[in-house]
C-alpha positions in Angstrom: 3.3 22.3 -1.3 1.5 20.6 1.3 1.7 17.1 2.2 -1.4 14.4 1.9 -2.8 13.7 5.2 -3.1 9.9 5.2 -3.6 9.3 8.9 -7.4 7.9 8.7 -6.6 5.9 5.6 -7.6 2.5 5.1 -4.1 1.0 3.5 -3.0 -2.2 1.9 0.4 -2.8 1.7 1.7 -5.7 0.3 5.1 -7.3 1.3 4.5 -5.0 4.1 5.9 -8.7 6.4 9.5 -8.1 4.3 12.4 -6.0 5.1 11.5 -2.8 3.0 7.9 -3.0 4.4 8.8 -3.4 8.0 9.8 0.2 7.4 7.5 1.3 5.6 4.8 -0.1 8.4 7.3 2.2 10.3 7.0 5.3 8.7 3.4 5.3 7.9 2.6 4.9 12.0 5.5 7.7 12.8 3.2 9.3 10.6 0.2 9.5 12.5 -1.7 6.0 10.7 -3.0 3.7 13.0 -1.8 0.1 12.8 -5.4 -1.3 12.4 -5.5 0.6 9.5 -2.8 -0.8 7.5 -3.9 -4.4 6.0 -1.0 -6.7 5.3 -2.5 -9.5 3.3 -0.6 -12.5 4.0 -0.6 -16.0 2.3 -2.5 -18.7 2.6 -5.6 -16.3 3.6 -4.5 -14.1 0.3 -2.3 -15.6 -3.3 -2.3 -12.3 -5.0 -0.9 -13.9 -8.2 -5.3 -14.6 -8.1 -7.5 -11.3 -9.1 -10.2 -12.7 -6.4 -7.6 -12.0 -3.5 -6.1 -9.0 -4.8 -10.0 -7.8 -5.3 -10.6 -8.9 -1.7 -7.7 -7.5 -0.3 -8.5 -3.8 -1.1 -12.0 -4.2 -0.8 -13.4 -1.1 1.9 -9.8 0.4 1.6 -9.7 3.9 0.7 -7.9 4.1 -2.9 -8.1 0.6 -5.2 -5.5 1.9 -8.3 -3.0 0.3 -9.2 -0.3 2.6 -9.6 3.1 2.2 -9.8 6.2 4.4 -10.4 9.0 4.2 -12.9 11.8 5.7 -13.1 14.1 7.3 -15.8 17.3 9.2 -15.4 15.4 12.1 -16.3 12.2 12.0 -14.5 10.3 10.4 -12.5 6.1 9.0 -13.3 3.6 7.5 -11.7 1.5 5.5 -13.7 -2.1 4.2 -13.1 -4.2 1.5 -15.0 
């Protein structure tokens, strides 16, 4: 199966300023995204306990889902609203 080619995506990432998303900046540059193109919304520009910011934060970005995944001992889901 081939992989998704993400490397002219738009991408928001938050807690992408925190440990886990330091590496995940990482990975997604290793990986052929462009820095410019990952948007980090940080506070005070962005509280994304408010549906304003979190609308203005993906605004022009290339998916605005909000998926999660969960996980089971079983299997694994994603899971979109």
């Amino acid at each position: 199966m081939a992989g998704i080619n993400i490397t002219k995506n738009k991408i928001v990432m938050t807690g992408g300023a925190g440990f886990l998303g330091t590496h995940v900046t990482r990975a997604l540059t290793a990986r052929g995204v462009q820095k410019e193109n990952i948007f980090i919304p940080h506070s005070p520009g962005y509280d994304l306990r408010k549906w304003k910011d979190c609308k203005r934060a993906v605004e022009g970005k290339d998916q605005e889902n909000s998926g999660y995944k969960s996980h089971d001992r079983h299997q694994e889901q994603w899971h979109f609203e």
